[in-house]
C-alpha positions as a printed Julia matrix, in Angstrom:
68×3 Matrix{Float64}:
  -1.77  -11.68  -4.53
  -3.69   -9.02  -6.76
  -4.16   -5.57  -5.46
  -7.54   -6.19  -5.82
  -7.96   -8.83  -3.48
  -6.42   -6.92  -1.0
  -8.91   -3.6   -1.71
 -11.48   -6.06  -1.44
 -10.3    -7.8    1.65
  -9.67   -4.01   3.08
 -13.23   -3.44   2.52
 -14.99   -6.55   4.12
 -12.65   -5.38   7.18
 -13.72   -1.81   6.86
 -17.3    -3.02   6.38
 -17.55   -5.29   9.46
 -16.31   -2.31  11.78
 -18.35   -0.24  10.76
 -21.57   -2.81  11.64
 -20.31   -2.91  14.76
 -20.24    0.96  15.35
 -16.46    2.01  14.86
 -15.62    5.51  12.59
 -13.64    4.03   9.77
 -12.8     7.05   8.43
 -11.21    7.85  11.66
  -9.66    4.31  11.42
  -8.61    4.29   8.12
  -6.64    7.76   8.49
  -5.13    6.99  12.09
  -3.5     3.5    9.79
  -2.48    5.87   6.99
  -0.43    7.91   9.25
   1.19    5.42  10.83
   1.81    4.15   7.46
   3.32    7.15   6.43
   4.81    6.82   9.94
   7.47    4.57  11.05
   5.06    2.3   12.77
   5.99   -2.15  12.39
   3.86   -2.75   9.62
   4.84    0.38   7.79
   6.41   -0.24   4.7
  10.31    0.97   3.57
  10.4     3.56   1.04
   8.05    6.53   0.19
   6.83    5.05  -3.04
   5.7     1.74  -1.67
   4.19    3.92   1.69
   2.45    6.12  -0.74
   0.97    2.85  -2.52
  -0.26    1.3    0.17
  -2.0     4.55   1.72
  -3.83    4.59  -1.95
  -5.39    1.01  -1.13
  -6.48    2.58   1.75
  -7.92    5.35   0.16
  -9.17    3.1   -2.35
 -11.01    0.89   0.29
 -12.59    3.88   2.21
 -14.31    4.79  -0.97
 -15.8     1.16  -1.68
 -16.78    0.86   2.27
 -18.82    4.4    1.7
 -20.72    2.94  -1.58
 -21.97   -0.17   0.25
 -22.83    1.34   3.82
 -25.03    3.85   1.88
């Protein structure tokens, strides 16, 4: 699966909670720490950790263009 896909899957997530009220800021950086964390669905290793918060990032920034 392309990165893409999964940016653009991350955003029709991020999208719907925010229709529905939730702060996905607030979301999006309580997941990144417990990516960065040791939480289940963190990944091993610092570079891959470090890639996935970027998708993140990525996906907070798409979510802000089409909520404005």
């Amino acid at each position: 699966m392309s990165a893409d896909f999964s940016v653009k899957a991350l955003v029709a997530v991020l999208c719907e909670l925010e229709k529905e009220g939730a702060d996905v800021e607030a979301f999006a950086q309580k997941v990144k720490a417990g990516i960065m964390g040791e939480e289940t669905y963190s990944p091993s290793g610092m570079a891959k950790k470090l890639q996935v918060a970027d998708v993140i990032d990525q996906a907070i920034e798409y979510t802000k263009k089409y909520s404005n």
